[in-house]
N, C-alpha and C positions, 0 to 999 in steps of 0.2 A: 075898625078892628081888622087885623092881617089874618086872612085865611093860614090855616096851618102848613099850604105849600106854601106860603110866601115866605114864613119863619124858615120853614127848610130851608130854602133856598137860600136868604141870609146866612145860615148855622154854615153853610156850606161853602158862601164865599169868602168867609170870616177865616174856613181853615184853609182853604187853596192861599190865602194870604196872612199865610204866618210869616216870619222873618225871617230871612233866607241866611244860612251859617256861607262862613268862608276860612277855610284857615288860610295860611300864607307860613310863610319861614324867612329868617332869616339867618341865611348862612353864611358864616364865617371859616374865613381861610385866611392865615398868616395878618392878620390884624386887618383885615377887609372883611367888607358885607359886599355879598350880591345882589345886586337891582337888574330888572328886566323893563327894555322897553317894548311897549306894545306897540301892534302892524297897525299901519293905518287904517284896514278894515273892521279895527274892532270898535268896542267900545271906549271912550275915551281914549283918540287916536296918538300915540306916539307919547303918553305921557309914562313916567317912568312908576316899578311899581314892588314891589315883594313877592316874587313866584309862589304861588300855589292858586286855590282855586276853590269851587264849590263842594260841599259836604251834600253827598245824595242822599235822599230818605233814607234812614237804615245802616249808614256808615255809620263808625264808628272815628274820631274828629282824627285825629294820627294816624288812622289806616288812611283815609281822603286826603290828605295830606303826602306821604308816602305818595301813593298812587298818583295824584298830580306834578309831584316831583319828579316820578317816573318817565311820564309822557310827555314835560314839559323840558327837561334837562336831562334826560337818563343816567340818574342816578338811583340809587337805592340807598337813603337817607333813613340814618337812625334819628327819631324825632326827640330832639330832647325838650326841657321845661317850657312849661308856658311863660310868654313875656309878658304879655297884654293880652286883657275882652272887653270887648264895648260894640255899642251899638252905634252906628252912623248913619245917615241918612243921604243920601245924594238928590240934588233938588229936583225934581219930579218923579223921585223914582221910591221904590217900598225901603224900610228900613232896614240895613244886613248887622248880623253879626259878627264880628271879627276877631278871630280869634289866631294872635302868632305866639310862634315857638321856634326856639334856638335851634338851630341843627350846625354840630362844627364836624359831625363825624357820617361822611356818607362810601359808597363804594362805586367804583365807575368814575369816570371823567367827565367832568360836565361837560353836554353838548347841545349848543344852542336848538332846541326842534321847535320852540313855539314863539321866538317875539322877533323885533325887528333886530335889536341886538340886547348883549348882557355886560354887565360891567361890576369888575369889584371896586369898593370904593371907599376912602378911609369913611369912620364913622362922621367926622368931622365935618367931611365935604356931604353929605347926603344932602343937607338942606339947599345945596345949589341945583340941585338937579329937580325935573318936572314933574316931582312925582303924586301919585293920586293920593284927589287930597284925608280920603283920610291915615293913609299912611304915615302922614306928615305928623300925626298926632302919638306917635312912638318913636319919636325921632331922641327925645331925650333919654328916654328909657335906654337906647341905643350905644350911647355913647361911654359906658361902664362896661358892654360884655368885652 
């Protein structure tokens, strides 16, 4: 039988690992989507991918969104509907959820501040490029906006 700090402690590492949110966007301009590819220092080096990023405790999923768009492209992006959610898994790693939304209308000029580089690109060509993989799994969804 588990002493009652052992349960705690369980109780406690069960919620440090809850499943981490992600939004991402995909933005369109003039019948293109934008992909970012990530620096070779990051995680999954130089594969291609959907700008945005982590949802922090307490955010609210289109303000963390917004705010990643900010500091990754400096724009100030009106976040419009959701595309896709689902959960994915990366092979040793905890399961995130992902969650995109359309953005065709933002303010400011895009300017690259966080990947190795960005690229618009018709819907159609998306599937040539390297991108992570669960991105890959919106791909069809894609090709109607």
């Amino acid at each position: 039988m588990e002493s009652a700090s052992a349960v705690a402690r369980q109780g406690t590492k069960a919620r440090q690992e809850t499943m981490k949110s992600i939004a991402a966007a995909v933005i369109l301009k003039d019948g293109k989507i934008l992909i970012c590819q990530r620096k070779a220092i990051r995680e999954f080096p130089f594969k291609w991918e959907f700008p945005g990023g982590k949802i922090e405790e307490g955010e609210e999923t289109t303000a963390a969104l917004r705010r990643e768009l900010k500091e990754e492209l400096g724009i100030d992006a009106e976040i419009g509907p959701e595309i896709a959610r689902f959960g994915y898994s990366y092979p040793k790693k905890p399961k995130i959820l992902l969650i995109f939304f359309k953005v065709d209308r933002y303010e400011g000029e895009i300017v690259n501040q966080d990947f190795e580089q960005i690229r618009w690109v018709a819907p159609k060509q998306l599937g040539v490029y390297d991108l992570l993989e669960a991105d890959f799994l919106i791909l069809d969804k894609l090709q109607s906006l």
